[in-house]
N, C-alpha and C positions, 0 to 999 in steps of 0.2 A: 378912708377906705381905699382898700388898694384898686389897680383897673380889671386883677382879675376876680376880687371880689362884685365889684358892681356887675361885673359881667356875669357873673353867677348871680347877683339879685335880681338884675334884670330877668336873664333866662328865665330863674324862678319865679316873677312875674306875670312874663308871656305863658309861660306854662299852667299857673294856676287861671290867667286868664282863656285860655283853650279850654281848661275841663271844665270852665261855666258855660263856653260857646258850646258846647256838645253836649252841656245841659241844658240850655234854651232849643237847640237845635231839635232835641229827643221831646220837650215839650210843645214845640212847633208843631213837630208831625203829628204828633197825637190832635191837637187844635185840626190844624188840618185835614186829617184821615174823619175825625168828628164833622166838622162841616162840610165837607164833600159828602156826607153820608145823609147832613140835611138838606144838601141841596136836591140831593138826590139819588135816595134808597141805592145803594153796591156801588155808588160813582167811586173812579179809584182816587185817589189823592193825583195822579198824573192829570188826568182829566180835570180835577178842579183849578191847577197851576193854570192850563191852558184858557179853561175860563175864564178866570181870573186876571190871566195877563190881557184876556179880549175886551173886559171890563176898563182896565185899568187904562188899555189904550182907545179906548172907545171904538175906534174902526181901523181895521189892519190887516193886510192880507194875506195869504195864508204862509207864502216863501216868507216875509217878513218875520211872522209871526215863527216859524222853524228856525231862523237865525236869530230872533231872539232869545227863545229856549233851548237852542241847543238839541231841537230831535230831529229823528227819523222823517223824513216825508211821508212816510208811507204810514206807520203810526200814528201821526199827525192829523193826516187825513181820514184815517178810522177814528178815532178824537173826537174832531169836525163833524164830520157825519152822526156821529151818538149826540153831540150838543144840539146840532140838529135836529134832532128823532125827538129829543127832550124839552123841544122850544125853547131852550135857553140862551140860542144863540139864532141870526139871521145871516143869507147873503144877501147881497147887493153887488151889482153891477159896479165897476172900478171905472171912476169917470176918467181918471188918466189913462187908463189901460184898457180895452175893451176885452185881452184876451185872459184879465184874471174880475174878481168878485171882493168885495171889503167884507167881513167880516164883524157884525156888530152883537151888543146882549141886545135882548129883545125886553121889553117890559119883564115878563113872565120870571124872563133868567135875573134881572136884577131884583124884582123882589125876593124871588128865593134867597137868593144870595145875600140880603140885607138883612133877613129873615135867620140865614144860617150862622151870619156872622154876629146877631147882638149875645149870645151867651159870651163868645170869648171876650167882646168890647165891654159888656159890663163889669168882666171878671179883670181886666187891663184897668180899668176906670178906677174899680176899687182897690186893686193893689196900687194903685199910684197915688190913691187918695191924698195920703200924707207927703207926700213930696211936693216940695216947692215947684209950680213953673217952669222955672227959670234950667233946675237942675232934670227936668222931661227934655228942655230944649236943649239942655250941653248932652245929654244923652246921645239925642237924637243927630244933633251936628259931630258928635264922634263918631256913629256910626256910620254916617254917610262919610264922613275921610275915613275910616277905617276899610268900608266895601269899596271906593272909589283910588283909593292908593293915595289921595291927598292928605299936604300936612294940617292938622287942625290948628 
């Protein structure tokens, strides 16, 4: 095979691999836009990411929490305030910082949240039924080089 056909297999590769990312992507959201909706009736899909990432980093404060998602402060904080309104999230005083508050789920938000999320975890569980292990874990170690720019 000559270099510029590889290079044409390849392209044609990357490229059938793109139209499944923007097929898992288009299925995400919908997973998503669903569970935001059970965690809590008109939540937007914005609002659950923010949860989520509060969740996932257990306690984190709010500038933190906008540099890791990438928003608006000012959106951010109307966000906070509604997870707030909704018990799903708490402040706390910032023991390093006294002039900002950490960020935590409270009970209430992680049960919902656990609660929203088993429809898609048993629908995950049974599509992967058949698959070996080993081949979930090469999945999962591509994707992380792949989001992280590392070679696998």
């Amino acid at each position: 095979m000559s270099t510029t056909e590889t290079r044409e297999a390849r392209t044609d590769a990357v490229r059938a691999l793109e139209a499944q990312f923007s097929e898992l992507i288009n299925h995400f959201r919908r997973i998503i836009t669903e569970n935001a909706h059970r965690v809590s009736p008109g939540m937007l899909p914005g609002a659950y990411k923010v949860f989520t990432t509060i969740v996932r980093r257990e306690s984190v404060t709010q500038s933190a929490l906008a540099e890791d998602l990438l928003v608006d402060k000012g959106q951010l904080s109307r966000t906070v305030r509604e997870l707030e309104t909704l018990g799903l999230i708490e402040r706390s005083p910032d023991p390093r910082d006294g002039r900002s508050s950490l960020l935590s789920p409270t009970p209430l938000g992680l049960e919902r949240l656990h609660a929203a999320r088993l429809p898609q975890e048993d629908l995950l569980l049974r599509n992967l039924e058949e698959w070996p292990e080993e081949e979930i874990r090469s999945l999962t170690r591509l994707l992380h080089a792949l989001t992280t720019g590392a070679r696998p």
